[in-house]
Backbone as XML, in Angstrom:
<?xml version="1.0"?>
<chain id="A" units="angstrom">
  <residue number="1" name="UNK">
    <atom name="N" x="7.937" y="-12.938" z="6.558"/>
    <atom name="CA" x="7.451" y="-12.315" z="5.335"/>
    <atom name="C" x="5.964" y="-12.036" z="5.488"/>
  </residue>
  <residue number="2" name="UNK">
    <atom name="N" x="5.541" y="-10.859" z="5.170"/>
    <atom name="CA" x="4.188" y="-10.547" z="4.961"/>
    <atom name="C" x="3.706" y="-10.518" z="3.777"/>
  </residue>
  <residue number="3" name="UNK">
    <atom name="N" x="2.342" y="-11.157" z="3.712"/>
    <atom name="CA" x="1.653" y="-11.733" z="2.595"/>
    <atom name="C" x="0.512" y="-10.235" z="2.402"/>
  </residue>
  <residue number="4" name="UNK">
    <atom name="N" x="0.339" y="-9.936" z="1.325"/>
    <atom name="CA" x="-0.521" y="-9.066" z="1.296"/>
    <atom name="C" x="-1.433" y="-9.415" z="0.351"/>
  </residue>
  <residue number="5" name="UNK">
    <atom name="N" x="-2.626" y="-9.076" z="0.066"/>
    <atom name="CA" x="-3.979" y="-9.425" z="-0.772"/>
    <atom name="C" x="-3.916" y="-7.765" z="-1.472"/>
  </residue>
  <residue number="6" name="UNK">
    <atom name="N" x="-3.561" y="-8.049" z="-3.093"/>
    <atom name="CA" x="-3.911" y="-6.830" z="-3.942"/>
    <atom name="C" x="-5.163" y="-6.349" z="-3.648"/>
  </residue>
  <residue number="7" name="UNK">
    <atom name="N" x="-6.432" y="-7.434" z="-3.404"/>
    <atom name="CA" x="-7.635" y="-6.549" z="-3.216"/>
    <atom name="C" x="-7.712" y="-6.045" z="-2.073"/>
  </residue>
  <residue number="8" name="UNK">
    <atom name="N" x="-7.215" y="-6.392" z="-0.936"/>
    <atom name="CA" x="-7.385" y="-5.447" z="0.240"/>
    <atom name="C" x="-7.248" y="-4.390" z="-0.396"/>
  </residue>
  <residue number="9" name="UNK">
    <atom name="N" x="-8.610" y="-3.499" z="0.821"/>
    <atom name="CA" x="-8.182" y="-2.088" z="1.029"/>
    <atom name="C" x="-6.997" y="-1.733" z="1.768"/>
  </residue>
  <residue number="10" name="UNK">
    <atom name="N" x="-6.364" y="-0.471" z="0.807"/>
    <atom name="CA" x="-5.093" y="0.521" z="1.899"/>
    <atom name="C" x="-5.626" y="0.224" z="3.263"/>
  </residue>
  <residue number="11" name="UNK">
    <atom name="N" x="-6.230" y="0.910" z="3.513"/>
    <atom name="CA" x="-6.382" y="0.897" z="4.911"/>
    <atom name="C" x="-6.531" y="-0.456" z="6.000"/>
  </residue>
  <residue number="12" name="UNK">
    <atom name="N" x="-7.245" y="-1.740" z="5.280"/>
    <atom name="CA" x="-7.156" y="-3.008" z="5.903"/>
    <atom name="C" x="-5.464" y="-3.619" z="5.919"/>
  </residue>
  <residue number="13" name="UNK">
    <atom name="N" x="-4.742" y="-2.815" z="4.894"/>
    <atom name="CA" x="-3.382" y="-3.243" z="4.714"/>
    <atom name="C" x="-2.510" y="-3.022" z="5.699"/>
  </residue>
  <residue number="14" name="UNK">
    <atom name="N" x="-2.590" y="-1.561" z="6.197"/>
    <atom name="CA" x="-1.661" y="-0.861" z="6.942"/>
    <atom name="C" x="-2.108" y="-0.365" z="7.994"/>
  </residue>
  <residue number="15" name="UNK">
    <atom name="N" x="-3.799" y="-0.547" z="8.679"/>
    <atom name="CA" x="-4.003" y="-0.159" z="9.743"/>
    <atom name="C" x="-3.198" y="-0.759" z="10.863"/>
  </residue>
  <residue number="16" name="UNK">
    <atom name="N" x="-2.611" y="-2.138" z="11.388"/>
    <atom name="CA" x="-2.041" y="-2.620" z="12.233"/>
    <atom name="C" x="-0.538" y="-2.797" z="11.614"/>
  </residue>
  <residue number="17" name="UNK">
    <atom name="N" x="0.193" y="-2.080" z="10.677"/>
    <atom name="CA" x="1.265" y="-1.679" z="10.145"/>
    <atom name="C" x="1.493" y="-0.174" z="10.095"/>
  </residue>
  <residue number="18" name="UNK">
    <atom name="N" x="2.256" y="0.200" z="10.676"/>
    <atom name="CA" x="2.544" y="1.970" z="10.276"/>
    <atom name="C" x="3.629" y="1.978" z="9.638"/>
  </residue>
  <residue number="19" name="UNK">
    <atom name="N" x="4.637" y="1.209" z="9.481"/>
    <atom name="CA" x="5.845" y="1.292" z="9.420"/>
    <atom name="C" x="5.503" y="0.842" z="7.658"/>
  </residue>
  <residue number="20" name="UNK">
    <atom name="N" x="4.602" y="0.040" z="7.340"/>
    <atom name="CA" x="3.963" y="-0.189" z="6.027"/>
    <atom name="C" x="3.306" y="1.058" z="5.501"/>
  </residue>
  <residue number="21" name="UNK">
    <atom name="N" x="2.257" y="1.586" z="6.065"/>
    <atom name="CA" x="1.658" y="2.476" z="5.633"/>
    <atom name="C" x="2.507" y="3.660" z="5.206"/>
  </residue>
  <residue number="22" name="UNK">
    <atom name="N" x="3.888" y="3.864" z="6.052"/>
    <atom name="CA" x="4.807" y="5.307" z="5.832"/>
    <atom name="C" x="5.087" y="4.965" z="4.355"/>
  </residue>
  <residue number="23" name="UNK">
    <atom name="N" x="5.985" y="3.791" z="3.763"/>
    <atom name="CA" x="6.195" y="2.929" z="3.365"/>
    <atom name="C" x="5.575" y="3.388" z="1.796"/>
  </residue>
  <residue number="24" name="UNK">
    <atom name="N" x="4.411" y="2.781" z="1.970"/>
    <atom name="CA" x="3.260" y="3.201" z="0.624"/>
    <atom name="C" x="2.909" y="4.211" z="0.451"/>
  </residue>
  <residue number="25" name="UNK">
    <atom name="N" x="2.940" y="5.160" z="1.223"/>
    <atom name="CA" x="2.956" y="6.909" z="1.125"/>
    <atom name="C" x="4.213" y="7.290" z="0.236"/>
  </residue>
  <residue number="26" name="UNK">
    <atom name="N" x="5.660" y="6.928" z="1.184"/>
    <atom name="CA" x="6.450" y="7.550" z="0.283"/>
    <atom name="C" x="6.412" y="6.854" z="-1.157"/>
  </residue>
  <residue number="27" name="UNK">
    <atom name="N" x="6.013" y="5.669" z="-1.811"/>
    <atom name="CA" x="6.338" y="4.987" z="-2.883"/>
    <atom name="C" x="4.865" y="5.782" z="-3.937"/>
  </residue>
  <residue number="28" name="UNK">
    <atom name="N" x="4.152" y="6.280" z="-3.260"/>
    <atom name="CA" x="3.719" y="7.411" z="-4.323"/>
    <atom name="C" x="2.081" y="7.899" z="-3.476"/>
  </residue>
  <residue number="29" name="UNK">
    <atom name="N" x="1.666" y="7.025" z="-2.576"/>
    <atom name="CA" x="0.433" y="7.313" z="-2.249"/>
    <atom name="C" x="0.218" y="8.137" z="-1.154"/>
  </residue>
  <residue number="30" name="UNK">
    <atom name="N" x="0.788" y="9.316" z="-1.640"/>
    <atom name="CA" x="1.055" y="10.431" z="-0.940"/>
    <atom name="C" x="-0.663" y="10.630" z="-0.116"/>
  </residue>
  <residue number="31" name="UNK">
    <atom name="N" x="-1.441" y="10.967" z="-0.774"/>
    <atom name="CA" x="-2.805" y="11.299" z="-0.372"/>
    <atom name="C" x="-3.089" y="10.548" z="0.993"/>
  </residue>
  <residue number="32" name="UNK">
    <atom name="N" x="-2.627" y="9.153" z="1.253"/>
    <atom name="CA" x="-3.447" y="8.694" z="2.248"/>
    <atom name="C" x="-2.197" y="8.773" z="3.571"/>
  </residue>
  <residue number="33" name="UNK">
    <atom name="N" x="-1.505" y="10.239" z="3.740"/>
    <atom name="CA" x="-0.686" y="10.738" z="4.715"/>
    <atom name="C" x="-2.098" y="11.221" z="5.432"/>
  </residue>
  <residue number="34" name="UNK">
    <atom name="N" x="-3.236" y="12.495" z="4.735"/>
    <atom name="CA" x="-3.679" y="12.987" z="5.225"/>
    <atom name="C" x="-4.889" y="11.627" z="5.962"/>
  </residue>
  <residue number="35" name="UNK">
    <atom name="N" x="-5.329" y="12.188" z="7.346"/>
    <atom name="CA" x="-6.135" y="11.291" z="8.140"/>
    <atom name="C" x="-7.123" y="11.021" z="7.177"/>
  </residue>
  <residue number="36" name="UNK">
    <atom name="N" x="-7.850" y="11.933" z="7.148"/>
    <atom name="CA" x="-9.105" y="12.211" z="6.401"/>
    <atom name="C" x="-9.202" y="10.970" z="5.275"/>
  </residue>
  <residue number="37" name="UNK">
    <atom name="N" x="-8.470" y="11.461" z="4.202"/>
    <atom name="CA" x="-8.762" y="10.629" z="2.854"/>
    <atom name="C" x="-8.349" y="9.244" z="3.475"/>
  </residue>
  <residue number="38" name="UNK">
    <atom name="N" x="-7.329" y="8.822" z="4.810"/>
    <atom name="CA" x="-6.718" y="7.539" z="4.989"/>
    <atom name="C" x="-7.963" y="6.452" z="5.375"/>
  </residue>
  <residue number="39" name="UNK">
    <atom name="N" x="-8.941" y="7.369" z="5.887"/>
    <atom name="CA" x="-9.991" y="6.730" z="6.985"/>
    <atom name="C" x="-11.011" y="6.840" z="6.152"/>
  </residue>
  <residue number="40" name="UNK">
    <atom name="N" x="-11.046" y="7.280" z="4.698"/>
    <atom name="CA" x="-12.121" y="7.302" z="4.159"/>
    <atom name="C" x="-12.027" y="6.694" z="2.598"/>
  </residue>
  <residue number="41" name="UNK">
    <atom name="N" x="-10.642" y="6.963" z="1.845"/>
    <atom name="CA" x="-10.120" y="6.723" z="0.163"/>
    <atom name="C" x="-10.149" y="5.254" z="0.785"/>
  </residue>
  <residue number="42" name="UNK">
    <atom name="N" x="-9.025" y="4.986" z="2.062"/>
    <atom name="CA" x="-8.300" y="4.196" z="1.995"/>
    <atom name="C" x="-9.043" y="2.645" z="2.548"/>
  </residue>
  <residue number="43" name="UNK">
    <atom name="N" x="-10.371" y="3.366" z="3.258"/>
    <atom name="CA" x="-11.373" y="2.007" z="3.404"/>
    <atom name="C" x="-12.139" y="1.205" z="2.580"/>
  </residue>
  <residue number="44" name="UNK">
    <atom name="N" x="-11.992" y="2.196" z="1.236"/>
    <atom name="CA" x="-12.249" y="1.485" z="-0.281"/>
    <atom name="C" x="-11.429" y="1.264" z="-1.005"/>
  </residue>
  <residue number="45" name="UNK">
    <atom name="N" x="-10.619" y="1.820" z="-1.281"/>
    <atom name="CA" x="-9.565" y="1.997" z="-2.368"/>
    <atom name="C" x="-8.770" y="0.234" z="-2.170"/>
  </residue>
  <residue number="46" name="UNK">
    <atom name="N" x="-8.777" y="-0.414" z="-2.857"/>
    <atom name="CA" x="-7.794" y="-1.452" z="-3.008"/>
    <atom name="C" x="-6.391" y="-1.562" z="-3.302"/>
  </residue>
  <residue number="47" name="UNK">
    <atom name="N" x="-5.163" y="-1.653" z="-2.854"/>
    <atom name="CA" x="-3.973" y="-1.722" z="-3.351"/>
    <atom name="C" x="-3.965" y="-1.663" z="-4.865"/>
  </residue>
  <residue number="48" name="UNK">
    <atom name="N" x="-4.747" y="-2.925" z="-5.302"/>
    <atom name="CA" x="-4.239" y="-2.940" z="-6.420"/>
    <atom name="C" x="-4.821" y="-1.910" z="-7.490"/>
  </residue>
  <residue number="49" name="UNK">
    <atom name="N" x="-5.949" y="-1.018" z="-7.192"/>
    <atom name="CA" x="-6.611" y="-0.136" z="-7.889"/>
    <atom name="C" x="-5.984" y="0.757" z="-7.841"/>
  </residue>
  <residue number="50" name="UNK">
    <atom name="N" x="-5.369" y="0.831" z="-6.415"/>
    <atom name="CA" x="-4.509" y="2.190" z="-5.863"/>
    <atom name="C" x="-2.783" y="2.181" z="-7.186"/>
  </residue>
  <residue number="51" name="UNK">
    <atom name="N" x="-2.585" y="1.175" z="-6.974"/>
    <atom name="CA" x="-1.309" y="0.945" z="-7.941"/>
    <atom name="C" x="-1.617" y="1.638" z="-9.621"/>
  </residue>
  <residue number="52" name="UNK">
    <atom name="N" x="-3.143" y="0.932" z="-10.049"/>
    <atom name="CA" x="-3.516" y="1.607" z="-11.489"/>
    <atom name="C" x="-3.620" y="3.117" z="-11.591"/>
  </residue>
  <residue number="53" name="UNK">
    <atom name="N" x="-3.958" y="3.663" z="-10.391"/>
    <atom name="CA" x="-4.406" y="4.736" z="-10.268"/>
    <atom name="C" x="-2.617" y="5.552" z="-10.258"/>
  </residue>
  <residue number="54" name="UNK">
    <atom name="N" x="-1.726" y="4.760" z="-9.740"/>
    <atom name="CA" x="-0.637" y="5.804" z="-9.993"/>
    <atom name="C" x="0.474" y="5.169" z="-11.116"/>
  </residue>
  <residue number="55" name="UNK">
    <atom name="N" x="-0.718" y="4.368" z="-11.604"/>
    <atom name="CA" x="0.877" y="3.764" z="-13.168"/>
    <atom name="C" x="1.693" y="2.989" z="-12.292"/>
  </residue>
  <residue number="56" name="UNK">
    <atom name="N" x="1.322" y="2.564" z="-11.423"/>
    <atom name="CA" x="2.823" y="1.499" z="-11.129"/>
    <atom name="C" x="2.506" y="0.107" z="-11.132"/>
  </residue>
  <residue number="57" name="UNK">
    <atom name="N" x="3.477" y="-0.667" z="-10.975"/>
    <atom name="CA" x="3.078" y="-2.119" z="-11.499"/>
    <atom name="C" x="3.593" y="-2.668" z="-9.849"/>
  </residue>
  <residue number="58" name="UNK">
    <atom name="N" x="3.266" y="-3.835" z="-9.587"/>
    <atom name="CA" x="3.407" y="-4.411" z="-8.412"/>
    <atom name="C" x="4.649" y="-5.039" z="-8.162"/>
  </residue>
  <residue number="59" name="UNK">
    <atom name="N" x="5.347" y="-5.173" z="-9.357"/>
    <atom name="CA" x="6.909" y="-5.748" z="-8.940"/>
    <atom name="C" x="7.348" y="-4.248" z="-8.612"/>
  </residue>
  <residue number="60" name="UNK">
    <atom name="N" x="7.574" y="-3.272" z="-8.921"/>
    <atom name="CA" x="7.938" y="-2.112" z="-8.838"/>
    <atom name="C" x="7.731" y="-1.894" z="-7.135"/>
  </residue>
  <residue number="61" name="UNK">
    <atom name="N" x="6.713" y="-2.285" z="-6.977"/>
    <atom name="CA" x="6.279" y="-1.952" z="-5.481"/>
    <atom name="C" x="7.253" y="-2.967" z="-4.370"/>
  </residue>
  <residue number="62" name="UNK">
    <atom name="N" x="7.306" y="-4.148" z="-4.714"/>
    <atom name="CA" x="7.587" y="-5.143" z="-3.996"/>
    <atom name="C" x="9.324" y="-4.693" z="-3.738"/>
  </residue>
  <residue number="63" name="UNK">
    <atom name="N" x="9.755" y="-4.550" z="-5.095"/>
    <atom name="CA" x="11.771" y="-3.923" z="-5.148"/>
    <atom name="C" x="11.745" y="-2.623" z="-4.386"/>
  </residue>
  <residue number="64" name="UNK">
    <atom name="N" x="10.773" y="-2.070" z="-4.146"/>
    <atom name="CA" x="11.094" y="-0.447" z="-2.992"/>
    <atom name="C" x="10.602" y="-1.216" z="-1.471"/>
  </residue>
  <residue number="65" name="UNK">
    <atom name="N" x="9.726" y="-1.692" z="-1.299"/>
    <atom name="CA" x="9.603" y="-2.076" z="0.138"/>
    <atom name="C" x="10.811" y="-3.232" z="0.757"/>
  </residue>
  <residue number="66" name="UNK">
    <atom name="N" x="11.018" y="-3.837" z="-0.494"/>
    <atom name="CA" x="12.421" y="-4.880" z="-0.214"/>
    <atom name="C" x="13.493" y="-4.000" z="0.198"/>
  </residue>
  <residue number="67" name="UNK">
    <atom name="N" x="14.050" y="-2.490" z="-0.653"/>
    <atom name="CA" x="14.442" y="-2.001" z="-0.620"/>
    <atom name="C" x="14.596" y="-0.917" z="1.372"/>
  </residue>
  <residue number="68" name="UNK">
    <atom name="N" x="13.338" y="-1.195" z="1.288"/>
    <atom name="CA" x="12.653" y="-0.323" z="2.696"/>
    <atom name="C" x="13.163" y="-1.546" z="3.713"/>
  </residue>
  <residue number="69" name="UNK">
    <atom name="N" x="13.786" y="-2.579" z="3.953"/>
    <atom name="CA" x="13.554" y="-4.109" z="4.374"/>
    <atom name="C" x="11.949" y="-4.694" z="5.397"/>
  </residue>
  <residue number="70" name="UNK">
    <atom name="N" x="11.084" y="-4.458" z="3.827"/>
    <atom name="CA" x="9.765" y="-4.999" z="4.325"/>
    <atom name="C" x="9.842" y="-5.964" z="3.387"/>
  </residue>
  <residue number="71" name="UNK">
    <atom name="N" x="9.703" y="-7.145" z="3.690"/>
    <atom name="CA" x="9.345" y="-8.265" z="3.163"/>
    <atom name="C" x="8.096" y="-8.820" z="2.993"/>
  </residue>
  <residue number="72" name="UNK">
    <atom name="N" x="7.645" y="-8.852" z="1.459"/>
    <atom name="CA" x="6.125" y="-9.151" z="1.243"/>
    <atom name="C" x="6.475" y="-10.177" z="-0.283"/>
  </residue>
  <residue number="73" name="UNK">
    <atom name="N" x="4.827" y="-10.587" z="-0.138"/>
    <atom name="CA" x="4.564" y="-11.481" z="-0.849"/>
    <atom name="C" x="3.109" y="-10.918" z="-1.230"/>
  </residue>
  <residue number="74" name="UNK">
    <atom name="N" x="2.939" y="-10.659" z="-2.290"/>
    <atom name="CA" x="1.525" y="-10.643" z="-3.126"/>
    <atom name="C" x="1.013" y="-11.355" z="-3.848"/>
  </residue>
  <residue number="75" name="UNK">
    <atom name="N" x="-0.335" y="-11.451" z="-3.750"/>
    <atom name="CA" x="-0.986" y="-12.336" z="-4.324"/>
    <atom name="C" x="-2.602" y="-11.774" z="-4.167"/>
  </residue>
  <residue number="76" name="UNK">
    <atom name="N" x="-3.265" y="-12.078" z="-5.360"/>
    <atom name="CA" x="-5.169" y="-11.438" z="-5.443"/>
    <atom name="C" x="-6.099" y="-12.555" z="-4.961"/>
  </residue>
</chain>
């Protein structure tokens, strides 16, 4: 099981994960497909800001990657 930190940045999340990062793209964070914003939104942007920013709540997140069979655990 992978443990993830809401305040990490996207990008500290999923740089040594791709299979995560595809993952959080399709579940709405479409934007950080492109390099650009990934290497730049995504070195600030925090998961969990990133989540406010698209209305979703974090159990929501956790039942699609379960769904994806990524196994995580969150916690801030």
């Amino acid at each position: 099981m992978k443990t993830i930190n809401l305040n990490e940045t996207f990008y500290n999340i999923t740089h040594d994960d791709p299979a995560l990062r595809e993952a959080l793209i399709e579940f709405g964070f479409s934007p950080m497909r492109n390099p650009q914003a990934y290497n730049t939104m995504g070195r600030i942007m925090t998961l969990k800001k990133a989540l406010e920013h698209i209305n979703r709540q974090v159990d929501e997140l956790k039942v699609y990657l379960e769904e994806k069979g990524i196994s995580v655990d969150f916690h801030e």
